[in-house]
C-alpha positions as CSV (number, residue, x, y, z in Angstrom):
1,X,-6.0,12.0,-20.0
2,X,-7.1,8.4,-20.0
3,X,-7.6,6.3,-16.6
4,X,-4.9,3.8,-16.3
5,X,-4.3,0.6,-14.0
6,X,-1.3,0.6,-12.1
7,X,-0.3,-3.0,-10.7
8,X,2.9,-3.1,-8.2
9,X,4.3,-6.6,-7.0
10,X,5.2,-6.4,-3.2
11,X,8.0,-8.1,-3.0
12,X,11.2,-6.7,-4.4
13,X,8.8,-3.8,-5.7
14,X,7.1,-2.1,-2.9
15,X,9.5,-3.5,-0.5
16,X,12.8,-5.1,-0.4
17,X,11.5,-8.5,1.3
18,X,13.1,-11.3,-0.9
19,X,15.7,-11.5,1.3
20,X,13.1,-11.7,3.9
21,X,11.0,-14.9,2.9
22,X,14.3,-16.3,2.0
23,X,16.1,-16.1,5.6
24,X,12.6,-16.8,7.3
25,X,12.4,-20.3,5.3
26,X,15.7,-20.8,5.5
27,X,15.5,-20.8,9.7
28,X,12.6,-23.1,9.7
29,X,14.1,-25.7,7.2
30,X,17.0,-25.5,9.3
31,X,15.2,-26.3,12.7
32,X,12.9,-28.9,11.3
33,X,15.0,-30.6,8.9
34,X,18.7,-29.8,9.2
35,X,19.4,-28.0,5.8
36,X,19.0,-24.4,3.9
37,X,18.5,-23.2,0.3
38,X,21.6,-21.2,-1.0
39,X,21.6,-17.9,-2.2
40,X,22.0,-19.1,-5.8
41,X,18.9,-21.8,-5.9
42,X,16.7,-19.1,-4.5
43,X,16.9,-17.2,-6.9
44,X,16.9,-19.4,-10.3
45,X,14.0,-21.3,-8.6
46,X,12.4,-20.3,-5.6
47,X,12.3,-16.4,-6.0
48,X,8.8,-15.0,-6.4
49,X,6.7,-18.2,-5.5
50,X,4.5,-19.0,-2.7
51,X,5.9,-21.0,0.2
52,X,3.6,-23.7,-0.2
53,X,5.2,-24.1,-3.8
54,X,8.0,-24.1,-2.6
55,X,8.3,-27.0,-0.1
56,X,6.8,-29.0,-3.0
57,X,9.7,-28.7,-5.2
58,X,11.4,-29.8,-2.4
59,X,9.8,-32.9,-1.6
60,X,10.0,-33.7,-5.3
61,X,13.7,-33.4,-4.9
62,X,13.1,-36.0,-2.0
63,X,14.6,-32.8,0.2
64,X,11.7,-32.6,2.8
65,X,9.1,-35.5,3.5
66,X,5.7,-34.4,3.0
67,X,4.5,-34.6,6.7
68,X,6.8,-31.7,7.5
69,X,5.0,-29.1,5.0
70,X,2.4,-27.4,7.7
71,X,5.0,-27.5,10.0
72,X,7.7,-25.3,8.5
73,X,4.8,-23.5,6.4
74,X,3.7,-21.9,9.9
75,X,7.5,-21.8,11.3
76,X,8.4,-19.4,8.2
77,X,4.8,-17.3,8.6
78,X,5.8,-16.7,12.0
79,X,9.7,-16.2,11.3
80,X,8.7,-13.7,8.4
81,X,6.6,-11.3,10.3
82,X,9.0,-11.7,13.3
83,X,11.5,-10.3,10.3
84,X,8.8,-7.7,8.7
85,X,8.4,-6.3,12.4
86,X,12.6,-5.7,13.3
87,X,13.0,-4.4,9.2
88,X,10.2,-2.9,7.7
89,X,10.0,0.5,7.7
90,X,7.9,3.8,5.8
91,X,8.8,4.6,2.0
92,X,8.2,8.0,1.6
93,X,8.6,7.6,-2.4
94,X,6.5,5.0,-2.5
95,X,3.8,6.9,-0.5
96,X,4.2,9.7,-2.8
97,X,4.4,7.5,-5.8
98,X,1.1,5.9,-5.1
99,X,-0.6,9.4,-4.5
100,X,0.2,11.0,-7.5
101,X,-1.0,8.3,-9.6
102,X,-4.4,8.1,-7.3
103,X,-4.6,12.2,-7.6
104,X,-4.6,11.8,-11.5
105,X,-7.6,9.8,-11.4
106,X,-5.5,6.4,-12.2
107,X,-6.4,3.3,-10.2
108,X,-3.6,1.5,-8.1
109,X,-3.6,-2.6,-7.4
110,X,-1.2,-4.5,-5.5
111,X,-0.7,-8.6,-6.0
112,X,2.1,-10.6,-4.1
113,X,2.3,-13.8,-4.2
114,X,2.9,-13.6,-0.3
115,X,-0.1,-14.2,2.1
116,X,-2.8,-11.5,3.5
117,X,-1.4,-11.7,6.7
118,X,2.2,-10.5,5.6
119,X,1.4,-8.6,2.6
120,X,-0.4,-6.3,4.5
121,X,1.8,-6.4,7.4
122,X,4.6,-5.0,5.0
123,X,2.3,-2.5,3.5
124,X,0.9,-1.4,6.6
125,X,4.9,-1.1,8.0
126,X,6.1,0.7,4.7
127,X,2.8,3.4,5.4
128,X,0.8,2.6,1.6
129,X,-1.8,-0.2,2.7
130,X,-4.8,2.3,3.0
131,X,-3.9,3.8,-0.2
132,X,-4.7,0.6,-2.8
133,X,-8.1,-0.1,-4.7
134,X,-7.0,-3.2,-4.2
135,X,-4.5,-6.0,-2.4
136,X,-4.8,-9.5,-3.8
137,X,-2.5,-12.0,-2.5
138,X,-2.0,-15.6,-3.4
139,X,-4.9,-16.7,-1.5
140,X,-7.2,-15.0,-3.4
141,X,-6.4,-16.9,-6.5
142,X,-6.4,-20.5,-8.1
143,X,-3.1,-20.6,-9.6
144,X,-0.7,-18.1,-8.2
145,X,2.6,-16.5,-10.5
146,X,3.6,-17.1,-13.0
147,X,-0.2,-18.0,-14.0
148,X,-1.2,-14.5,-14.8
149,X,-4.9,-15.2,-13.2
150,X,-4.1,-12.5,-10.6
151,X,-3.7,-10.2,-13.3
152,X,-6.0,-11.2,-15.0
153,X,-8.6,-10.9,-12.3
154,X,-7.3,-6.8,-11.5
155,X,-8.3,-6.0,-15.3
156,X,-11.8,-7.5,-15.3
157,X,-12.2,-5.9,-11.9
158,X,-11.4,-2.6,-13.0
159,X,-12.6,-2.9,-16.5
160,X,-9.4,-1.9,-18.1
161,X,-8.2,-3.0,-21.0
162,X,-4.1,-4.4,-21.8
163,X,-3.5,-1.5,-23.7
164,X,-4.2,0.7,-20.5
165,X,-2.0,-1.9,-17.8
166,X,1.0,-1.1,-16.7
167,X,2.6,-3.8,-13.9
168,X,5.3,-2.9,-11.9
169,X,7.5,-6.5,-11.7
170,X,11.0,-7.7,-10.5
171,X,11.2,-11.4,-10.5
172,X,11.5,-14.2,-13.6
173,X,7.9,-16.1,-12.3
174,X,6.5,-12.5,-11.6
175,X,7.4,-11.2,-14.7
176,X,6.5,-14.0,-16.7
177,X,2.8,-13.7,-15.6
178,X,2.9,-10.0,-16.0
179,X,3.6,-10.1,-19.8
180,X,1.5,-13.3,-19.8
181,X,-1.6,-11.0,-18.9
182,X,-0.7,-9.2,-22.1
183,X,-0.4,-5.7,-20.0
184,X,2.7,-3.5,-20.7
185,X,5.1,-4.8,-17.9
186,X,8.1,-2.1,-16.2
187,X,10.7,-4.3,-15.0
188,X,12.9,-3.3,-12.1
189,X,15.9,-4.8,-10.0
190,X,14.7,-4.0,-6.8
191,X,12.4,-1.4,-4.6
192,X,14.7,1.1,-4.7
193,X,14.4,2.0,-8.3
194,X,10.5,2.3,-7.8
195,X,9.3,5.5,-7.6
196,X,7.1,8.2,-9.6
197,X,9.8,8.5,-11.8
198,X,10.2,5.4,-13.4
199,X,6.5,6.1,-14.4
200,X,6.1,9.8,-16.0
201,X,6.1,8.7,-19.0
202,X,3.0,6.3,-18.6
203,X,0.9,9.0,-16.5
């Protein structure tokens, strides 16, 4: 049996927190500047990308003035793990997902395009954060998804090749830098439909 890289997306994958960064941003764009994204813009264009990213497609739009972004940048950090805290809770299949592939010798990433301090607030909450070879966030990179730099980075690190990548994706951005990496990329809807068995056949 051949070593494979495993490479799961947080958000939407390992844990059902879309909603989460969307109702967090939501409350401080409401406080600070008297408006909120809909359901529907959320997810054909924000889903999946940093907040920072975020706040600049607004200000393109000439939605939020500039001046604002640090302000609700840390309003939504601290709105989101107020959320993580009250909602997230321990996956069992996702515990047992990620130790089955570890006890057949495969390596297991995770890269979000969330920051340290939340990402591993929700994978500390959902009882996997000890069990990666690695957690890269967006501030570990240049160019976040959908560049596939993250990716990227994982197979150099590990020294694995495309053929022997396998990401774990549920967004348009995220899966655009999957396949972008040129790894084989599993698509799902949501966290619910990730567990061990959406990956016998790659193990």
């Amino acid at each position: 049996m051949h070593k494979k890289l495993f490479i799961f997306d947080l958000d939407g994958v390992l844990v059902e927190a879309c909603d989460w960064h969307r109702d967090a941003l939501n409350e401080a764009l409401m406080e600070t500047c008297g408006f909120s994204i809909s359901h529907e813009q959320h997810v054909s264009t924000f889903n999946g990308i940093p907040t920072s990213q975020k706040l600049r497609i607004l200000t393109s739009k000439g939605m939020v003035s500039e001046e604002k972004h640090k302000l609700i940048n840390d309003l939504k950090q601290e709105k989101t793990i107020e959320i993580i805290n009250n909602s997230a809770f321990v996956r069992p299949e996702k515990i047992e997902m990620i130790k089955i592939l570890k006890e057949k010798g495969h390596v297991v990433a995770c890269y979000t395009n969330s920051i340290r301090k939340t990402a591993t607030l929700m994978l500390k909450k959902t009882g996997i954060y000890n069990l990666f070879d690695c957690i890269l966030t967006n501030q570990d990179v240049v160019k976040p998804k959908p560049d596939p730099e993250g990716y990227v980075y994982l197979m150099n690190k590990f020294k694995f090749s495309k053929q022997n990548t396998f990401i774990v994706e549920d967004s348009p951005k995220g899966t655009k830098a999957a396949k972008d990496s040129g790894a084989y990329v599993i698509k799902v809807k949501n966290a619910d439909e990730v567990n061990i068995e959406i990956l016998r056949s790659f193990t």
